[in-house]
C-alpha positions as CSV (number, residue, x, y, z in Angstrom):
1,X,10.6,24.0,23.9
2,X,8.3,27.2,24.6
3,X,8.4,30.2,22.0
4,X,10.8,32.3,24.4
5,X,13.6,29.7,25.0
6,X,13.5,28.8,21.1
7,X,14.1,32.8,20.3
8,X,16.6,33.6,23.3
9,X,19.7,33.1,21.5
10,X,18.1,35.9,19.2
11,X,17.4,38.1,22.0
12,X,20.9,37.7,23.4
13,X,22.5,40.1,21.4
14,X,19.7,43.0,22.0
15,X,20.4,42.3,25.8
16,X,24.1,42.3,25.7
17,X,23.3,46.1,23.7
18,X,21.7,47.6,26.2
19,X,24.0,47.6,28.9
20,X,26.7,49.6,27.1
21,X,26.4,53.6,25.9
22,X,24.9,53.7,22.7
23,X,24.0,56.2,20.3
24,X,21.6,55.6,17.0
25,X,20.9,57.7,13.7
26,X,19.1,56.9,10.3
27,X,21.3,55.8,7.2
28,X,19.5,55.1,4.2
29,X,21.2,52.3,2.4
30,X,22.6,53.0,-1.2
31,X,21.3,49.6,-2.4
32,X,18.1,48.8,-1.4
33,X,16.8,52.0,-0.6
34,X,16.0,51.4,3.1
35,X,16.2,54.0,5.8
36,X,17.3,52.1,9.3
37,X,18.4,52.7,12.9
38,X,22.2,51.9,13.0
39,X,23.6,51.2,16.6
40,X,26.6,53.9,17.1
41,X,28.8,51.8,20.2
42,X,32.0,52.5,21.8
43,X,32.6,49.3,22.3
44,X,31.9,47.8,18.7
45,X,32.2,48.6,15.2
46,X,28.6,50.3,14.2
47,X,25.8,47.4,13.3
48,X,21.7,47.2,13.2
49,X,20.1,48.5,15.8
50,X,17.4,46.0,15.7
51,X,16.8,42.3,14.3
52,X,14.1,43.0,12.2
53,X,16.1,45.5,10.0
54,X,19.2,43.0,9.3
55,X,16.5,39.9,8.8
56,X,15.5,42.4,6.1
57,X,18.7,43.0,4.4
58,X,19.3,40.8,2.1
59,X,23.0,40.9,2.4
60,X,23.2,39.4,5.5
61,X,24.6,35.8,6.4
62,X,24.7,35.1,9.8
63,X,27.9,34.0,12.0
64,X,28.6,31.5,14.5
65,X,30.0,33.3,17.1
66,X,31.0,30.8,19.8
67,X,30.6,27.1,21.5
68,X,27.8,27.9,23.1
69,X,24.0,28.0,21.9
70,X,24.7,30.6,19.3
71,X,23.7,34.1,19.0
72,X,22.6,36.6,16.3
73,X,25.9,38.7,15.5
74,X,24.0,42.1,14.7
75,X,26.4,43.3,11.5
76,X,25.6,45.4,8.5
77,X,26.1,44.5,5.1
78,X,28.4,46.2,2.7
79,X,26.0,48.7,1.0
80,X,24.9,50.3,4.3
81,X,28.4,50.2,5.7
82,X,29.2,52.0,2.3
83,X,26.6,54.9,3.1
84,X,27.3,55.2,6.4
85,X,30.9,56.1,5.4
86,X,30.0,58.3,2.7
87,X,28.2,60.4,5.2
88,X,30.5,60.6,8.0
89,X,32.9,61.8,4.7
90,X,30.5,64.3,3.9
91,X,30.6,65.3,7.7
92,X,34.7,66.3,8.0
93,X,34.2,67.7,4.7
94,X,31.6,70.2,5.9
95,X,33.8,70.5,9.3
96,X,37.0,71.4,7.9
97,X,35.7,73.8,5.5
98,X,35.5,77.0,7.7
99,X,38.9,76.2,9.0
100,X,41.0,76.3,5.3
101,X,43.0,79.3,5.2
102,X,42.2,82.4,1.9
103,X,44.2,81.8,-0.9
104,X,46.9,84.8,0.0
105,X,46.7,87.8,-2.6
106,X,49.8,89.8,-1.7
107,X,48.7,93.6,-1.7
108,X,49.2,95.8,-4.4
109,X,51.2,98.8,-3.7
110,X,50.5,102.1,-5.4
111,X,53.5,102.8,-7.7
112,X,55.6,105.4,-6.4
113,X,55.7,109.1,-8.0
114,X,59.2,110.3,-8.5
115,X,59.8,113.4,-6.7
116,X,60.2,116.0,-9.9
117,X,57.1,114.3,-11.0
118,X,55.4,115.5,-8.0
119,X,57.1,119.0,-7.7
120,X,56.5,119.7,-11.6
121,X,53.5,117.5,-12.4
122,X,53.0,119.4,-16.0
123,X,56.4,119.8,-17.1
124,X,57.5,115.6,-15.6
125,X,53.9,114.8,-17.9
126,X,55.4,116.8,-20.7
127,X,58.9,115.9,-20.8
128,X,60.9,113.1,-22.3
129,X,61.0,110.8,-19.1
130,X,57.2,110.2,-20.3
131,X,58.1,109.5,-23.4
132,X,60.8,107.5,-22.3
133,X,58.4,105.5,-20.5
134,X,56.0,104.6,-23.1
135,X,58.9,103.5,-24.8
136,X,60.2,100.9,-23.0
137,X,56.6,99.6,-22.8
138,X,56.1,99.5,-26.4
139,X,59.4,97.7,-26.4
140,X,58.4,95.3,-23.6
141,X,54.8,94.5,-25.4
142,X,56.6,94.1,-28.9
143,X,59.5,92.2,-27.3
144,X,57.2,89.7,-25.6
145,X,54.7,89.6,-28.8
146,X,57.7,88.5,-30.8
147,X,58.8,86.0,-28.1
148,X,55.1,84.5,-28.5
149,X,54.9,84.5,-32.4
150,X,58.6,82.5,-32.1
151,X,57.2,79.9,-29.5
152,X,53.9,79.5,-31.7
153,X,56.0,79.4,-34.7
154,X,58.4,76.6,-33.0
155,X,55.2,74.8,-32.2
156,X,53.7,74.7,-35.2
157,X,57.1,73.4,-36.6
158,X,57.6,70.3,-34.0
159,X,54.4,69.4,-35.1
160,X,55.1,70.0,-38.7
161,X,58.5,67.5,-38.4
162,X,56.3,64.8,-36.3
163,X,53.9,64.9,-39.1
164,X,56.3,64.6,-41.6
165,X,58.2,61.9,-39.5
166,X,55.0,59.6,-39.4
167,X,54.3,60.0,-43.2
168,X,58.0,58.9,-44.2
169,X,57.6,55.7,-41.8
170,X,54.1,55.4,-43.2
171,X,55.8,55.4,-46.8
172,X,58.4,53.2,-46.0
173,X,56.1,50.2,-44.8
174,X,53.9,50.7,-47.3
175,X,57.0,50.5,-49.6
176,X,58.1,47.2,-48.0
177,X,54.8,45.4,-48.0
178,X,53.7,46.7,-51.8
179,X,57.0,46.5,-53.6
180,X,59.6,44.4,-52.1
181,X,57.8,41.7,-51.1
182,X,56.2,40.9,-54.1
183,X,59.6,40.9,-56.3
184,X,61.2,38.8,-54.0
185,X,58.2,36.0,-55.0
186,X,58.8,37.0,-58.2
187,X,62.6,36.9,-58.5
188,X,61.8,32.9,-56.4
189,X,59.3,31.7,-58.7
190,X,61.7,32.5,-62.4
191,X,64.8,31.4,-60.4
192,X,65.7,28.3,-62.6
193,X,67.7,25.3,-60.8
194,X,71.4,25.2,-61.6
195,X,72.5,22.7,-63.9
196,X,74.7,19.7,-63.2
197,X,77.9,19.6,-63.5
198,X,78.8,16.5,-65.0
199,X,76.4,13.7,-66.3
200,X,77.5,10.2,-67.5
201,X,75.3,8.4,-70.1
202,X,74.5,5.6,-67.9
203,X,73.1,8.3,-65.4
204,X,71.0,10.0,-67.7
205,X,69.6,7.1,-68.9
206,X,68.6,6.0,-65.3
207,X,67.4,9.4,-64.6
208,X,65.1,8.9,-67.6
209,X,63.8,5.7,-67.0
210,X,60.8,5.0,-65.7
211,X,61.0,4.3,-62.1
212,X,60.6,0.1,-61.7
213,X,57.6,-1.1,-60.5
214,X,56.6,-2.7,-56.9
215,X,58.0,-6.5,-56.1
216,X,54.3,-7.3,-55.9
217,X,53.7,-5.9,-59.7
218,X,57.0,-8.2,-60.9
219,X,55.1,-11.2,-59.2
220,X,51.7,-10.7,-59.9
221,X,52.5,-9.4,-63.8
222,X,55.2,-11.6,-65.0
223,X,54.2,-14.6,-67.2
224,X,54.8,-17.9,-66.1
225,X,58.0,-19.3,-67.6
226,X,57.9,-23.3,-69.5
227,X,59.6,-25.4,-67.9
228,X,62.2,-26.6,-70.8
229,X,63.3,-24.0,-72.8
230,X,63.4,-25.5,-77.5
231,X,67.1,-25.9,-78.2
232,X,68.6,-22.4,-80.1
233,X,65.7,-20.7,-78.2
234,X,67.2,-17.5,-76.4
235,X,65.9,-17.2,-72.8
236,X,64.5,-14.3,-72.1
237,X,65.9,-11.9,-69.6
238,X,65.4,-11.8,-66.3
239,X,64.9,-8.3,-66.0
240,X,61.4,-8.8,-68.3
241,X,58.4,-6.8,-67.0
242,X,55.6,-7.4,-68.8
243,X,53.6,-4.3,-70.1
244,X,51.6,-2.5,-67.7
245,X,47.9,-3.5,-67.5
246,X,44.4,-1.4,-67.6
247,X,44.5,0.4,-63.6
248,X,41.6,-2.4,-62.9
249,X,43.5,-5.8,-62.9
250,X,46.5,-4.1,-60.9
251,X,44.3,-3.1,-58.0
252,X,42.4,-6.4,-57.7
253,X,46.2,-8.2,-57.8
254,X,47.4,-6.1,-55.2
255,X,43.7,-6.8,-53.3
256,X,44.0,-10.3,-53.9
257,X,47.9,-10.9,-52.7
258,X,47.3,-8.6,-49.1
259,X,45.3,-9.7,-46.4
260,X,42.2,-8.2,-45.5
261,X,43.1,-4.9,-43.3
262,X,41.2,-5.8,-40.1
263,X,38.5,-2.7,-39.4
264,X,40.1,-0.3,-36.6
265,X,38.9,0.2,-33.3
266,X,36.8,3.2,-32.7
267,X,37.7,4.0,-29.0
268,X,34.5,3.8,-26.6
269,X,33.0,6.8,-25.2
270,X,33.9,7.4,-21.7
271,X,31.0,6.3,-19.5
272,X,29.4,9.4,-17.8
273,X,30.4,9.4,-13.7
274,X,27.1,8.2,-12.1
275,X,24.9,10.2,-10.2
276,X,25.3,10.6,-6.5
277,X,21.4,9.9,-5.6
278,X,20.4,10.5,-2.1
279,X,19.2,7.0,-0.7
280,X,15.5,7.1,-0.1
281,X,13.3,4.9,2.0
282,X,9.6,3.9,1.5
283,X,7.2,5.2,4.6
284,X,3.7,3.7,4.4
285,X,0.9,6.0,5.2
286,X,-1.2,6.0,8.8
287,X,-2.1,7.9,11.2
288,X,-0.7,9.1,14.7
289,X,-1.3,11.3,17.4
290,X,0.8,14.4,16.3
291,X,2.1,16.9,19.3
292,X,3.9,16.9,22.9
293,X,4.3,18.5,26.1
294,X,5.6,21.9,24.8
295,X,3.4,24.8,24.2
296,X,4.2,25.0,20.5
297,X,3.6,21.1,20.1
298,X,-0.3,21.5,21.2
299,X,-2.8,20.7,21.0
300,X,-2.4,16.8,20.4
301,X,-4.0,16.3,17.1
302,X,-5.1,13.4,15.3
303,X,-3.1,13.1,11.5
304,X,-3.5,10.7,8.6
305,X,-0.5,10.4,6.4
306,X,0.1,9.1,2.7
307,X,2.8,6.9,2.1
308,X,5.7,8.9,0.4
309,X,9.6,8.5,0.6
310,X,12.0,10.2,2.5
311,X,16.0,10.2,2.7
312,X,17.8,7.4,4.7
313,X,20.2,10.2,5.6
314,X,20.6,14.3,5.8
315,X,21.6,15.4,2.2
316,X,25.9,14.9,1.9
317,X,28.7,17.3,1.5
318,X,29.2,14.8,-1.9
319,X,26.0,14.9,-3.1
320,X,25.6,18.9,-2.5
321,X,29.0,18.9,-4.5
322,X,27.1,17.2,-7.9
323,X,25.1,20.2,-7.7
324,X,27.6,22.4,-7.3
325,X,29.7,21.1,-10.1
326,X,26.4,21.1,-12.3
327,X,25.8,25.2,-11.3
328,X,23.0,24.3,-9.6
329,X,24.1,25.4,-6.5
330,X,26.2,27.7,-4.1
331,X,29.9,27.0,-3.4
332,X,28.7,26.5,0.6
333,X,29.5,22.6,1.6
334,X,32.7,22.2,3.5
335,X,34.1,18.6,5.2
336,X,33.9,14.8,4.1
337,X,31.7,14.0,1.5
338,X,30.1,11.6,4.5
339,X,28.8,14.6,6.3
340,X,26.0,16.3,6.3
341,X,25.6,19.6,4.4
342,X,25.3,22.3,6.7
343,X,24.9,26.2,6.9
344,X,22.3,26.2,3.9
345,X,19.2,27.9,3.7
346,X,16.0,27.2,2.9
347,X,16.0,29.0,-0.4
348,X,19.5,26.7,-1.0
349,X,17.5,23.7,-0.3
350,X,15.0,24.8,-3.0
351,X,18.1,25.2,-5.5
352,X,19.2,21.7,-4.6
353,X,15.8,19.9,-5.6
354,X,15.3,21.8,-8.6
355,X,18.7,20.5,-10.0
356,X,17.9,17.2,-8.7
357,X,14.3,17.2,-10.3
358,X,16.1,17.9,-13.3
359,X,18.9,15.9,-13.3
360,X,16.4,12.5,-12.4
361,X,13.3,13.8,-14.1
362,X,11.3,12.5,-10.4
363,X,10.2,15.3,-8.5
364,X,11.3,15.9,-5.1
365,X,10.5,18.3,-2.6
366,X,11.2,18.7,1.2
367,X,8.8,16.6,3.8
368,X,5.4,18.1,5.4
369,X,6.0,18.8,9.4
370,X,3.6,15.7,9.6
371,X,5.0,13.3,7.6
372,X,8.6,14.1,9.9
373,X,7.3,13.7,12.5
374,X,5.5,10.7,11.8
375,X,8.8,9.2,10.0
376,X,10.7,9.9,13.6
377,X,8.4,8.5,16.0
378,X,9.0,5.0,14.1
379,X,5.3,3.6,15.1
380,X,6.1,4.5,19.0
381,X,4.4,7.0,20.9
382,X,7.4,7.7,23.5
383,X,9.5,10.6,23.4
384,X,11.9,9.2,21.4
385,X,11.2,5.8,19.2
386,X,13.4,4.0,21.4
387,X,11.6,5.2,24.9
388,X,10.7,8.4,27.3
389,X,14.6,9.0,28.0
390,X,18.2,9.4,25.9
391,X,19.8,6.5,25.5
392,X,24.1,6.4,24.7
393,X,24.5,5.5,20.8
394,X,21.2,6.6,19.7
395,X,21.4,10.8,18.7
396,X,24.0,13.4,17.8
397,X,23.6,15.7,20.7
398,X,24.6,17.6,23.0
399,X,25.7,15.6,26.1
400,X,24.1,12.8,24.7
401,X,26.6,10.6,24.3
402,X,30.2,12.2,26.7
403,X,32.7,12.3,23.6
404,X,32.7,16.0,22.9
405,X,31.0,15.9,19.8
406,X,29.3,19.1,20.3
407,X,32.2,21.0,20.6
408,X,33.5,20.3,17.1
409,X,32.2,22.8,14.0
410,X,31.3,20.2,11.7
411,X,28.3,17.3,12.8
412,X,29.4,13.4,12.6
413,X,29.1,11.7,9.6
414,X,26.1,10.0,8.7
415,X,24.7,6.8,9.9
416,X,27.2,7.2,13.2
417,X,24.2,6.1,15.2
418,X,21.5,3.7,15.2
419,X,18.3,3.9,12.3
420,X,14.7,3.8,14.2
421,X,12.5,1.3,12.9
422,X,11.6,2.8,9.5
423,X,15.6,2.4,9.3
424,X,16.1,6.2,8.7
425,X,19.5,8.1,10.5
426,X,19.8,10.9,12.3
427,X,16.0,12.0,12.8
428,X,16.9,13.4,16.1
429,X,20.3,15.1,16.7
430,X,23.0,15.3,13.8
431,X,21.8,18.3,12.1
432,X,18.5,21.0,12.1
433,X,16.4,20.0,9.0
434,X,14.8,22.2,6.7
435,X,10.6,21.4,6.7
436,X,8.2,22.9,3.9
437,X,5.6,24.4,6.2
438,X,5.9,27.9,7.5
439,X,6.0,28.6,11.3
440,X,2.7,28.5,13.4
441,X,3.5,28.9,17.0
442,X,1.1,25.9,17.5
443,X,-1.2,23.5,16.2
444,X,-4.4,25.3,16.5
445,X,-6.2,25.0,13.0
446,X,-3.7,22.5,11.6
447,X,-4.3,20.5,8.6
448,X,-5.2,16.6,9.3
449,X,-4.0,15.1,6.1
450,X,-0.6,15.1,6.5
451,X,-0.6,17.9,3.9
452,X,2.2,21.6,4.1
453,X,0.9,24.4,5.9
454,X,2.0,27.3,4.3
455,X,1.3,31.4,5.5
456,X,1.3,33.9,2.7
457,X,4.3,36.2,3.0
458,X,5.4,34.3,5.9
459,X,9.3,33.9,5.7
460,X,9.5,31.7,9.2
461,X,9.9,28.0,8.5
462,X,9.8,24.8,10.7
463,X,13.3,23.6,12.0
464,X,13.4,19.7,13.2
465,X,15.5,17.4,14.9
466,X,18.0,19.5,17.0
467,X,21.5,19.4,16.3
468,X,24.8,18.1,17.2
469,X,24.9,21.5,19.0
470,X,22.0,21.2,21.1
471,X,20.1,18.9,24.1
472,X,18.6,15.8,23.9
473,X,15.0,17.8,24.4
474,X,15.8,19.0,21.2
475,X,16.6,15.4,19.8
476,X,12.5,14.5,20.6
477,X,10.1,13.1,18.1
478,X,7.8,16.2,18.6
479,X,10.5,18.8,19.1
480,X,9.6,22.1,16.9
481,X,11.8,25.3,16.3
482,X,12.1,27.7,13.6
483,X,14.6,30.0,11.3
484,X,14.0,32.7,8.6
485,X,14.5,30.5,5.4
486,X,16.3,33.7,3.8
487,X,19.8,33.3,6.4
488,X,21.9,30.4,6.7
489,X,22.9,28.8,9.9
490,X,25.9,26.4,10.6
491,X,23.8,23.9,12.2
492,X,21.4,23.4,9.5
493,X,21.0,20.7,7.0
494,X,17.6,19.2,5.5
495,X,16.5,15.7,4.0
496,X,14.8,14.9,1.0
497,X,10.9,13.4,0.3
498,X,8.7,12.2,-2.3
499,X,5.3,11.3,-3.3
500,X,4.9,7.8,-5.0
C-alpha cells in the first residue's frame, strides 16, 4: 500500500474542508501555550484548521466517525475551546459597551427666590424669614444628629445583649460540664446498696459460706473410703470435702481428668488469583527475504533474525483488565475478555509491559518490524503463508470471509481463524498491531539483524497486520502502515515479544 493511499483517510477531512466557506483566526491556547489556526465554518462547530496542530495537542483522542475506512475528525480539545470562548466573551463585552445607557442624574433646579426676597433683597436678608430659615435647618441637622446617635446607640446595645447572651450560655455549659457532672459521680460512687429486708439464719449462713467447689474437685480430692466401716465407728458424712490443696496438685488433677484440647485450626490464607499471562510462542531465528510489491515495502532486503518469543494471540480485553485493576493502566478495554484490546496507543502499550515486567520480573517489550514479519510469513515466501491469494477461514478482514464482520465495532475474538505454521493467530486481519520501530517510508538503509529502527524525535510508528476493518491487501505478510503513537485508534491492538 503506497504512502498516499495509507494517509488518504487523513486527508479526507482537509478535502471535505475546503469545499465549504470558511473563515480562520489565531487562538492561543490557555494550557499549552500554543498559538494555532482555528477553522471558523458555518456548517460545523469551530475545530483545527490543520492536522499537524491537533497531532500536537495533547488533548486529543481521535473518533471513529463511520463504517467506512475512517477519517480524522478535526476537533479541539477543551483548553483551546476554553480560549476561544473567553475571547469571543471579551468580544460582546467590548461591543455592547458604547451602547449602555449614562447612569441618569436628574437636573438640579436653582431654588426659587420668593418674590419679597427679590423686591427687598436687604430687608428679606435682614428679616426674620432668614432667621427663620436657619432655624429649621439647625433643627433638621440636630434632629437627624440625634436620630443617628439613637441608631448607633441601639447598635451598640444589640450587640451588647448578643454578647451578653453568648457569655450566659457559655457559663451555663461550662457550669454543666464542671459541676454537675462530677457530683453526680460523686453522689453514685457513696450511694450504699439498700439493706434487706428480712434474712433467715439459714440464708445468712449460705450467703456466708464458701461457694462449693467443682464436681471434678469432689472426685479428684475426696479420700478413698474402706470398704467395711469398725463396728461403733461413725461414718463420715457425705457432704466431706477434704481441705483444699497447694494451687499445683489442683491444676495437674484437673489436666489429668480432661482430654487433651485438640490445637485449633488457623484458617488458610486465600490463594492469590493467578496471573492472566499472555501465551507466548518460541520463534527460532533465520533469515528471509524481507519486503513486497509496494513502494514502502522496497527494496527487498536480506534479514537474519534471533530467536525470541512472541504472543500466540493480540493482548486480551482480560489481560488488559489485570493491569487495569493493578493501576497500571488506562480504564480503555471494552467487550469480552476473549477479544482483543483495542483503541490503545502506543504509549498505552508501553504502560502495559512495564506492569507486566514488573508483575513477572521477565522483560517484555513489543516485536522489531523484522521479526513480525518474519513470524507472519511462517517460512513461506507467498503473499500470505498459506499462498499468493485470500483464502475463506484464514484472516479477519474486510470481505474476506462474507459474514459482515467488518461492520461490527469490536474485532472477533481470538483464535476465530486458523494459526500459520509457527501456530500464532491473527498475524493478518483481527486487529492493527503496535511495532517498536519508527516509520521509514521504506527500506532504504534498513538494519539486517533483525534489530528496532528507531528516528530521534520521530513520533510515527509501524502499524501491521490490517484490521478487521480493512482489505485483504492489508491482511499480507509484508503489508506496512503507520499511526502517531501519541492518539488512539479503535482498530488498534498490539502483541507481545521477548528475547530468550
Amino acid at each position: 500500500m503506497s504512502e498516499s493511499s495509507a494517509l488518504q483517510w487523513l486527508r479526507a477531512p482537509k478535502l471535505a474542508e475546503d469545499t465549504l466557506p470558511m473563515d480562520s483566526r489565531e487562538v492561543t491556547c490557555r494550557r499549552c501555550g500554543r498559538t494555532v489556526q482555528v477553522s471558523l465554518s458555518p456548517m460545523r462547530p469551530p475545530s483545527f484548521l490543520r492536522v499537524e496542530d491537533q497531532v500536537e495537542c495533547p488533548e486529543v483522542q481521535e473518533r471513529w466517525t463511520g463504517k467506512g475506512e475512517g477519517s480524522l475528525l478535526l476537533m479541539m480539545c477543551g483548553a483551546l475551546e476554553g480560549s476561544l470562548d473567553a475571547e469571543w466573551e471579551a468580544e460582546e463585552a467590548d461591543a455592547a459597551a458604547p451602547h449602555e445607557p449614562m447612569p441618569a442624574v436628574p437636573p438640579t433646579r436653582p431654588r426659587a427666590i420668593p418674590e419679597p426676597a427679590a423686591a427687598f433683597p436687604d430687608r428679606w436678608h435682614d428679616g426674620h424669614d432668614h432667621d427663620g430659615h436657619d432655624e429649621d435647618d439647625q433643627e433638621e441637622v440636630v434632629s437627624t444628629g440625634w436620630l443617628r446617635s439613637v441608631l448607633a446607640r441601639s447598635a451598640a446595645f444589640r450587640k451588647g445583649v448578643i454578647r451578653a447572651v453568648v457569655g450566659v450560655m457559655i457559663l451555663g455549659i461550662v457550669f454543666l460540664v464542671g459541676v454537675l457532672l462530677p457530683l453526680r459521680e460523686i453522689k453514685l460512687l457513696i450511694q450504699s446498696p439498700p439493706a434487706p429486708t428480712s434474712v433467715s439464719n439459714a440464708q445468712r449462713e449460705a450467703l456466708s459460706a464458701p461457694p462449693p467447689p467443682s464436681p471434678r474437685r469432689i472426685l479428684s480430692e475426696a479420700p478413698i473410703a474402706p470398704l467395711a466401716t469398725p463396728l461403733g465407728a461413725r461414718a463420715p458424712s457425705s457432704s466431706f470435702v477434704a481441705p483444699r490443696q497447694a494451687a499445683a496438685p489442683e491444676v495437674a488433677a484437673v489436666a489429668s481428668s480432661e482430654p487433651a484440647a485438640a490445637p485449633r485450626a488457623v484458617p488458610s490464607p486465600e490463594p492469590e488469583p493467578k496471573l492472566r499471562l499472555p501465551e507466548m510462542m518460541t520463534i527460532a531465528g533465520g533469515s528471509f527475504a524481507m519486503g513486497g510489491d509496494d513502494d514502502s515495502e522496497q527494496p527487498v532486503h536480506q534479514v537474519s533474525v534471533r530467536p525470541f518469543s512472541l504472543g500466540k494471540n493480540p493482548v486480551t480485553v482480560g489481560e488488559w483488565k489485570q493491569c487495569v485493576a493493578a493501576a497500571g493502566c488506562p480504564d480503555i478495554a471494552s467487550g469480552a475478555d476473549d477479544r482483543p484490546v483495542i483503541n490503545v496507543s502506543y504509549d498505552d502499550t508501553q504502560a502495559y509491559l512495564a506492569w507486566l515486567s514488573k508483575a513477572t520480573g521477565k522483560t517484555f517489550r513489543l516485536p522489531t518490524e523484522a521479526e513480525w514479519e518474519y513470524a507472519a510469513r511462517g517460512g513461506q515466501r507467498t503473499r500470505y503463508w498459506w499462498g499468493d491469494r485470500m483464502r475463506p477461514g484464514m484472516a479477519s478482514c474486510k470481505g474476506c470471509n462474507g459474514n459482515g464482520d467488518a461492520d461490527q465495532d469490536q474485532p472477533p475474538k481470538v483464535g476465530s481463524v486458523q494459526a500459520n505454521p509457527f501456530g500464532l493467530f491473527d498475524m493478518g486481519g483481527g486487529v492493527g498491531q503496535w511495532i517498536a520501530d519508527n516509520w521509514h517510508k521504506n527500506y532504504k538503509g534498513a538494519p539486517t539483524d533483525g534489530s528496532v529502527w528507531l528516528e530521534e524525535g520521530s513520533y510515527a510508528r509501524v502499524i501491521r497486520s490490517g484490521s478487521w476493518k480493512n482489505g485483504a491487501a492489508d491482511a499480507r505478510a509484508g503489508s506496512r502502515d503507520h499511526y502517531d503513537g501519541r492518539i488512539r485508534h479503535p482498530t488498534l491492538g498490539f502483541r507481545v515479544a521477548s528475547s530468550p
